[in-house]
N, C-alpha and C positions, 0 to 999 in steps of 0.2 A: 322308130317313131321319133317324132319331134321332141326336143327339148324341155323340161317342163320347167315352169316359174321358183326361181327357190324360194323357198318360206321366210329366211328371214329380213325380206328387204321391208321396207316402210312402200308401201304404194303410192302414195300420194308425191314420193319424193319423183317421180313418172309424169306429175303434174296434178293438178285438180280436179277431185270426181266432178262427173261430168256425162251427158248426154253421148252415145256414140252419134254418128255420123246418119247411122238410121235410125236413129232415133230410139231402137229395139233395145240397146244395151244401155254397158256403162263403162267407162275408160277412166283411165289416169294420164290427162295426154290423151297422146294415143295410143297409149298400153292398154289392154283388155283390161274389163277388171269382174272377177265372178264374185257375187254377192252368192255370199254362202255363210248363212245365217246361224245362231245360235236362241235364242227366247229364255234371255236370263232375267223376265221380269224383277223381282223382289233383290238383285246383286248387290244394289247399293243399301239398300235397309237391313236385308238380315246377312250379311258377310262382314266380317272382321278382315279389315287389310292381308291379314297375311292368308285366309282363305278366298278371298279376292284374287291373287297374284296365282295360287292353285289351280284354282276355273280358270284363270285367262291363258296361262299356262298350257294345260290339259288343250284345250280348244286350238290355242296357236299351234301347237304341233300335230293335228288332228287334220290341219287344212283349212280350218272357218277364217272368216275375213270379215265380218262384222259379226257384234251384240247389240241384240236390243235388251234395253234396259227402261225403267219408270224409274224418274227422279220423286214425282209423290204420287202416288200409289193409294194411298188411304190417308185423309189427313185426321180421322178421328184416331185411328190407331198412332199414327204417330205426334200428336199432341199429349197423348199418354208415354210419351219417351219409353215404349217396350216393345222398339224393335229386335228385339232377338238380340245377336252375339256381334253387333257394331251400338247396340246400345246410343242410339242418336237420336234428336229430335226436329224434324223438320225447320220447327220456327227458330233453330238454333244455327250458329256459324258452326260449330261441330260439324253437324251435318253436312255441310258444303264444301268444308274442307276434308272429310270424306269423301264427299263423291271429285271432289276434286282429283283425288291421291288415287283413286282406283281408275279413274279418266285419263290420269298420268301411266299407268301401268299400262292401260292398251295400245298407248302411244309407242311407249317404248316398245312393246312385242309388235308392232305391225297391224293393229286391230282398229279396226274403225267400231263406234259406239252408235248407234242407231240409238237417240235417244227420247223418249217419250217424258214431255213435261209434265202429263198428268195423267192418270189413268183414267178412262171414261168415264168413271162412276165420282168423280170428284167435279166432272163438268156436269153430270146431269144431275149431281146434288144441289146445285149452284151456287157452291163455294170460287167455283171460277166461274165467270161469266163477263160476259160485252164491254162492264165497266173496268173490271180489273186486269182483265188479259195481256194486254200490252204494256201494263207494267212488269206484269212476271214474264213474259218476252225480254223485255227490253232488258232487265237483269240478267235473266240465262243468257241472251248473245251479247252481253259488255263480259261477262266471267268466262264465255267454253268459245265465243267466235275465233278466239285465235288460234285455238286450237286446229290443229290439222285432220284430225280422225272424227268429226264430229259429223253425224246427220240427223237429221230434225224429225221424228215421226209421231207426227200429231195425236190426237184419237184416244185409242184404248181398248178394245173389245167393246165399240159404241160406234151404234148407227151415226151418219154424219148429218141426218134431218131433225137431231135432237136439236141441237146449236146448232146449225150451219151457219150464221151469218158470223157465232163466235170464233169459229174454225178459221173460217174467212179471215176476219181480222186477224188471226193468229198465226197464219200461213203468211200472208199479207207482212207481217210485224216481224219476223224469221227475216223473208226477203229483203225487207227495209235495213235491218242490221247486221245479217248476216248474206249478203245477194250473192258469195262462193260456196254455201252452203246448200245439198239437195236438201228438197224435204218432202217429204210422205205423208200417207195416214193409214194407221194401223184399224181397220172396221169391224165392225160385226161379224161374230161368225156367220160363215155362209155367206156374206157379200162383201162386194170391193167398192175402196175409195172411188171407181168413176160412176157410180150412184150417182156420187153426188158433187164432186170437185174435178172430175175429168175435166174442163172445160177451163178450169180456174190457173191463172199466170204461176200460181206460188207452186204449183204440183208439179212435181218436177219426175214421178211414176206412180204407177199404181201400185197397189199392194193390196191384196185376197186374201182372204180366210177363209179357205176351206174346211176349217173346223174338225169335230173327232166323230162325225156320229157315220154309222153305215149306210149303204143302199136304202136299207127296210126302215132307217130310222127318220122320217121325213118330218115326222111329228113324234113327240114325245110328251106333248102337255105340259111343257118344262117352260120357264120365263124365258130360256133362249131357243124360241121354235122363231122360225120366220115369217116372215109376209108373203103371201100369196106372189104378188109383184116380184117381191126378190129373188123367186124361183130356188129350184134345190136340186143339183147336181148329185149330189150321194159323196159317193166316194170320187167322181169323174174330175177330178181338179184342173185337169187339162182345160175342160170349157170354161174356166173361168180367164183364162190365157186368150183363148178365144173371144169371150166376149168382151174384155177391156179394149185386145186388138183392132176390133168393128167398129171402137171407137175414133174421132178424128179431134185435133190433132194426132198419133201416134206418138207415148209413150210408152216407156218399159213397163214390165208388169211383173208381180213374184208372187209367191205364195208365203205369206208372212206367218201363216200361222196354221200345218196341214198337223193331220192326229200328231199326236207326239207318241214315242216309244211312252212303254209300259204306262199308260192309263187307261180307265175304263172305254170300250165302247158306247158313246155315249155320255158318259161322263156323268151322270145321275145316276144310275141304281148299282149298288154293287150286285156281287154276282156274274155281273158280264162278263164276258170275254175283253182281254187287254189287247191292244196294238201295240205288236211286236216291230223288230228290225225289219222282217222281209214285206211290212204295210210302209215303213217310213221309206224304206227305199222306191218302194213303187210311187209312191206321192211326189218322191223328189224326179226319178226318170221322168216320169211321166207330164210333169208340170217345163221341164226343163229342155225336153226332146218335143214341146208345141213351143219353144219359142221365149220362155219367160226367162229373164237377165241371171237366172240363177236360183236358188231356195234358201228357205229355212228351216231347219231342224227345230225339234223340240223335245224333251225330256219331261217328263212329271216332277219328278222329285226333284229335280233342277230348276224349275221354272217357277218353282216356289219353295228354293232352297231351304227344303223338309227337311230336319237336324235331329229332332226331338222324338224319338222314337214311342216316349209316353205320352204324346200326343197326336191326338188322331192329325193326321194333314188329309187333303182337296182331292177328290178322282180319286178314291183308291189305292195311295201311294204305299209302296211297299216298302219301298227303301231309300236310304239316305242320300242326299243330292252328292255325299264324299263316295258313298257305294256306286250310285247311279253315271258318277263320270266314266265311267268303264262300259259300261254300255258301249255293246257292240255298234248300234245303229250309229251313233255320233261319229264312229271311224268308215262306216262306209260310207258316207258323205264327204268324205275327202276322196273318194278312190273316184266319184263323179266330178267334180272338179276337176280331177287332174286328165280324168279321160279328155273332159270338155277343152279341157287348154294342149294336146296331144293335140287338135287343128284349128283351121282358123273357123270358128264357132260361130261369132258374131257375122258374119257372113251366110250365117249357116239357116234353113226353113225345116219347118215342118214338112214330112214328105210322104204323106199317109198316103196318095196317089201310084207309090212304085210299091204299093204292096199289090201286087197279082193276086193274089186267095185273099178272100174278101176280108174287110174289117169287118171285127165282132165286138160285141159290147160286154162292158163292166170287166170282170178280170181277165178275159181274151183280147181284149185289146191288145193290139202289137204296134208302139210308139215310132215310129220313123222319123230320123233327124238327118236332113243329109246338106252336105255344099261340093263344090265343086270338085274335091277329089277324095270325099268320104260319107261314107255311110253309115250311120249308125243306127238299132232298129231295135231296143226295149221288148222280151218275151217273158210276162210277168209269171207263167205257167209252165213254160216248158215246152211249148207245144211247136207242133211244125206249122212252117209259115214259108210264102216263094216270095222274092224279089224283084223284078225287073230290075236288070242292068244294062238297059240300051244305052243310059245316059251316059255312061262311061267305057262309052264304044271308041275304040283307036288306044286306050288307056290301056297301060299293066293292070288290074286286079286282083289282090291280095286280102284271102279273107280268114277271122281270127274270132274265136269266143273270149270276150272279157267279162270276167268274173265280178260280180258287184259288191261279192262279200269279201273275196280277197285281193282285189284290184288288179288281179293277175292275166293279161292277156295268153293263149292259149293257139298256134296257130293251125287252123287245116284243111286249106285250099287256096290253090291258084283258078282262079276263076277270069283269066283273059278270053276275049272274045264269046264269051255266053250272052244269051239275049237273057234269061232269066235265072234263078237258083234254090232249090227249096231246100232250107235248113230244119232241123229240130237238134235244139242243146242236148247232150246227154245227161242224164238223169243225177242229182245228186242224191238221193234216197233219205232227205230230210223232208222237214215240213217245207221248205223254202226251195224253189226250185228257176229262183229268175237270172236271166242271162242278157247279155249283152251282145246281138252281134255285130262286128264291127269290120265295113269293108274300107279298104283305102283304096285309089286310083292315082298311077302315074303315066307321067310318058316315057320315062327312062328306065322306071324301076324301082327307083329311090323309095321309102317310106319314112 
């Protein structure tokens, strides 16, 4: 197999994130580069510098390559200076020189900062709005544009029809001072930024929220149910890859925020059932093998770095965001990236057409990602599935199960000159039972 990228170079020293060439990805230069996300909302208010350097740590050697983080978050909470164990106060330099020092730490480990200047709920309270925005723009890129790891991701878990015109300026106000900077928007659950900014110069990709509820859970009576309009996928996050793509111009697309490990189904009532490793992994193939520049991971107890154990925290959380870094799901997210960078990806489609045995819905699905001289085909079940292999007619054929929980490729068959191939993985005799199968095509032999 190919070569894989070492971890600890800086990417940007590659050159400038940046559009690829199809517009589909994102490069440094023209070095790939896979967005493989973390959702450390709350890092910069409740972390103390030295558990700061722990998380980014933990994640740098895991394989992630950006965090998203909220610079403010809640500004009632924090005019009351009780943010947790960095004890800071927004209207204060403290704080800035905080977020400063831990913005400095991702530099140095290789990590790029996706960073959120406000959380939705401080725009739709309209403590930010049309008048102000461009001044607090205008501060964040004179203090972080020089920075190298920095990207812009507007929003918050908020519709963008709330403000839109303030987004606008704000997106707008990014570009004007920082024009080497991507920038994004982080939306509502269940819809994506080309709602409503697909169209606009400053967006430079999309980003979806597929959100944490199930199939069955389309409504809930909850204040986060959606609009009719915005439609509701379930679990299906792939169409959401699909429908940003139907857009024009063509931008990248991610998945910014699919269920995270161990939180409720749902995310209202306890009792539910939690989303385990082998839901986060299906979320990431699946979103990743239609086409999307990469994923984001998410944790419960990390994403609102839970400490306080005599304190109830959000969703159900069990355990502590220093327990919850061990979390299995967070390491199999590196073992997709490194598959992804094993070829040349960004060249690479959707390729749900070379399934012979028909596509089936919701957890039958069988993901197909293939290019020129590979295959790769997501079986969330286990189940058997046939091939077409005419396309890599005249080609060697070499084919391999790769494990998603151990990253461990597994090889066994030569499959030269077949028109077709029906696989089924063997059985792990766990609750999880998803596989990878992975064919390469040469003309010499080589893989």
């Amino acid at each position: 197999m190919r070569g894989i990228k070492q971890e600890n170079t800086k990417p940007w020293k590659q050159g400038k994130l940046q559009l690829s060439e199809n517009k589909r990805y994102l490069c440094n230069g023209k070095q790939p580069f896979f967005w493989l996300a973390d959702t450390a909302w709350l890092l910069m208010q409740k972390c103390s510098l030295e558990e700061a350097y722990v998380y980014l740590k933990n994640r740098k050697e895991k394989g992630f390559t950006v965090i998203q983080a909220v610079l403010v978050h809640n500004v009632a909470e924090a005019a009351s200076s009780s943010l947790a164990a960095a004890h800071v106060d927004v209207r204060t330099a403290e704080f800035w020189q905080h977020c400063d020092k831990v913005i400095e730490m991702a530099e140095e480990l290789g990590l790029y900062m996706a960073l959120l200047p406000s959380w939705g709920a401080v725009v739709k309270s309209g403590i930010l709005n049309e008048e102000n925005i461009e001044r607090y723009v205008e501060f964040l890129a004179k203090r972080y544009g020089q920075k190298e790891n920095i990207i812009w991701l507007l929003g918050g878990d908020i519709r963008g029809s709330v403000a839109k015109e303030m987004y606008c300026i704000e997106g707008r106000t990014f570009k004007k001072w920082n024009p080497d900077k991507l920038v994004g928007f982080h939306p509502f659950g269940r819809t994506s930024s080309s709602l409503w900014f697909h169209e606009e110069e400053w967006l430079d990709f999309n980003m979806f929220q597929s959100g944490h509820r199930r199939y069955d859970q389309a409504s809930l009576g909850a204040w986060d149910d959606n609009a009719h309009k915005e439609e509701f996928f379930g679990e299906d996050n792939w169409k959401y890859v699909n429908r940003d793509y139907a857009c024009q111009p063509c931008k990248p697309t991610v998945d910014g925020e699919p269920s995270y490990e161990w939180i409720l189904q749902g995310l209202h009532v306890e009792g539910q059932p939690y989303w385990r490793e082998w839901d986060v992994r299906r979320y990431a193939y699946w979103s990743v093998f239609q086409g999307a520049m990469g994923h984001t991971y998410g944790d419960n107890a990390i994403q609102q770095f839970y400490s306080d154990v005599s304190v109830k925290g959000a969703y159900g959380v069990r355990q502590t965001w220093q327990e919850s870094l061990h979390h299995v799901g967070s390491e199999h997210m590196g073992h997709l990236r490194r598959l992804m960078e094993t070829v040349d990806y960004q060249n690479g489609h959707p390729a749900e057409e070379l399934l012979v045995s028909s596509q089936k819905e919701g957890y039958e699905r069988i993901a197909v990602f293939a290019g020129e001289d590979f295959l790769f085909a997501y079986d969330y079940l286990g189940e058997e599935f046939t091939i077409d292999l005419r396309s890599f007619q005249g080609k060697k054929v070499q084919a391999w199960w790769f494990d998603p929980v151990s990253g461990v490729s597994s090889y066994f068959a030569e499959l030269t000159g077949k028109e077709e191939v029906s696989v089924k993985p063997v059985a792990r005799f766990t609750e999880d039972n998803d596989w990878v199968l992975v064919l390469r095509a040469s003309v010499d032999g080589r893989t």
